[in-house]
C-alpha positions in Angstrom: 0.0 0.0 0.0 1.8 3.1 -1.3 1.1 6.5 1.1 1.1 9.4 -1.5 3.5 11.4 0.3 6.1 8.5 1.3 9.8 9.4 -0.3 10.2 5.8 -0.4 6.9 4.5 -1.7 7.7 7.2 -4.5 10.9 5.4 -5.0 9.3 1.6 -5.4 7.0 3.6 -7.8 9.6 4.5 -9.7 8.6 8.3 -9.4 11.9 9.4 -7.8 15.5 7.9 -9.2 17.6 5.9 -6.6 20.7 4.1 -7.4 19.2 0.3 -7.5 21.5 -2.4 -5.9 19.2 -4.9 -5.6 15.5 -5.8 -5.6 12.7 -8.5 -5.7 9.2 -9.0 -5.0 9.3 -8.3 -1.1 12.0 -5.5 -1.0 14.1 -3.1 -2.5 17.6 -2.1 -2.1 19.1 1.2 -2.8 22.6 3.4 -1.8 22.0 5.9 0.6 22.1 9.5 -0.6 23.8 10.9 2.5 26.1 7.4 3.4 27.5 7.3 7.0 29.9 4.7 5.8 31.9 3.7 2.7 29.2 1.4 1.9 25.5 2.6 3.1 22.7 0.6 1.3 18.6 1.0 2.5 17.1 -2.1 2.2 12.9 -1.2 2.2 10.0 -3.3 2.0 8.0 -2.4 -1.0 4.8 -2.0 1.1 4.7 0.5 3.0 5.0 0.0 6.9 5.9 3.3 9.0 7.9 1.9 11.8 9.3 -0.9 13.6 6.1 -0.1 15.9 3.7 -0.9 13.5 4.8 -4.4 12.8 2.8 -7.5 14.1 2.6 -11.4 13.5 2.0 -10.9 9.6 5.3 -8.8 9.4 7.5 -12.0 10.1 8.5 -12.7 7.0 8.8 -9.6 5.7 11.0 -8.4 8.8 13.1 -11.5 7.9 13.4 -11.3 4.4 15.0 -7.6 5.0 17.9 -8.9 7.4 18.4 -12.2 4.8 18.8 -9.3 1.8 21.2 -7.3 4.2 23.0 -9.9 4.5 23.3 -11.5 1.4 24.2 -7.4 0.1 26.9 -7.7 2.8 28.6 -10.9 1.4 28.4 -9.6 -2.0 30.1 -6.2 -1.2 32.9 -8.4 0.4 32.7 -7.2 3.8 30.6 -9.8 5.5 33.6 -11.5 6.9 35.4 -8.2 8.2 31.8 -6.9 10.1 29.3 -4.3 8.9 26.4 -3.1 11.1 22.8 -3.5 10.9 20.2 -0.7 12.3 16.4 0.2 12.1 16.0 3.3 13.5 12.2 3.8 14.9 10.6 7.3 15.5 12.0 10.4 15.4 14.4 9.7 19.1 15.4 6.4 17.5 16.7 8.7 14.2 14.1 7.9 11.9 13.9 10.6 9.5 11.8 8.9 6.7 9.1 7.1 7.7 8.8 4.2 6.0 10.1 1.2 7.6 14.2 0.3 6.3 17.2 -1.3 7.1 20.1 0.5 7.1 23.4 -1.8 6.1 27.0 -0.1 6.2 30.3 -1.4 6.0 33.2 -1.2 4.9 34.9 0.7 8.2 35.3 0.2 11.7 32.6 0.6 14.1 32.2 1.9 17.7 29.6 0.7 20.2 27.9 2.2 21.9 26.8 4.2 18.5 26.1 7.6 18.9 
């Protein structure tokens, strides 16, 4: 379900250009315009889910399908082995700026914990 004023729906549409790294039936995968790391891919479902907090039961797959592309995006990029990190930020004190639900992957540097 595509919300008419969703930067990312508008991007599964088509209706705004992103550079593509990957995509399928469930998800899409895109570089970040603004990367925090050498490598910063957003991997999005293609329906459109605000947050983390409005996931339920029916979500499961989908959640999971989104960490297995990360993943998989990781291994190809040839920094699975070294490390990369994984984040969903929720709401706006969780550093969610666009909302519609996405997995940030990024790699290719050392991280710090706790992050930031």
């Amino acid at each position: 379900m595509e919300q008419q004023d969703c930067l990312f729906c508008k991007i599964v549409a088509g209706e705004i250009p992103s550079t593509k790294v990957y995509e399928d039936d469930v998800c899409i995968a895109f570089n970040d315009i603004a990367p925090q790391a050498p490598t910063h891919i957003l991997v999005i479902p293609r329906d459109h889910v605000r947050s983390m907090n409005e996931t339920d039961e029916k979500h499961k797959e989908t959640l999971g399908h989104l960490l297995l592309t990360a993943a998989e995006l990781a291994r190809k990029a040839g920094f699975a082995e070294k490390g990369y990190r994984v984040v969903i930020n929720t709401n706006e004190e969780g550093g969610q700026t666009v909302f519609h639900l996405h997995v940030h992957l990024l790699g290719g540097r050392q991280f710090i914990f706790p992050p930031g």
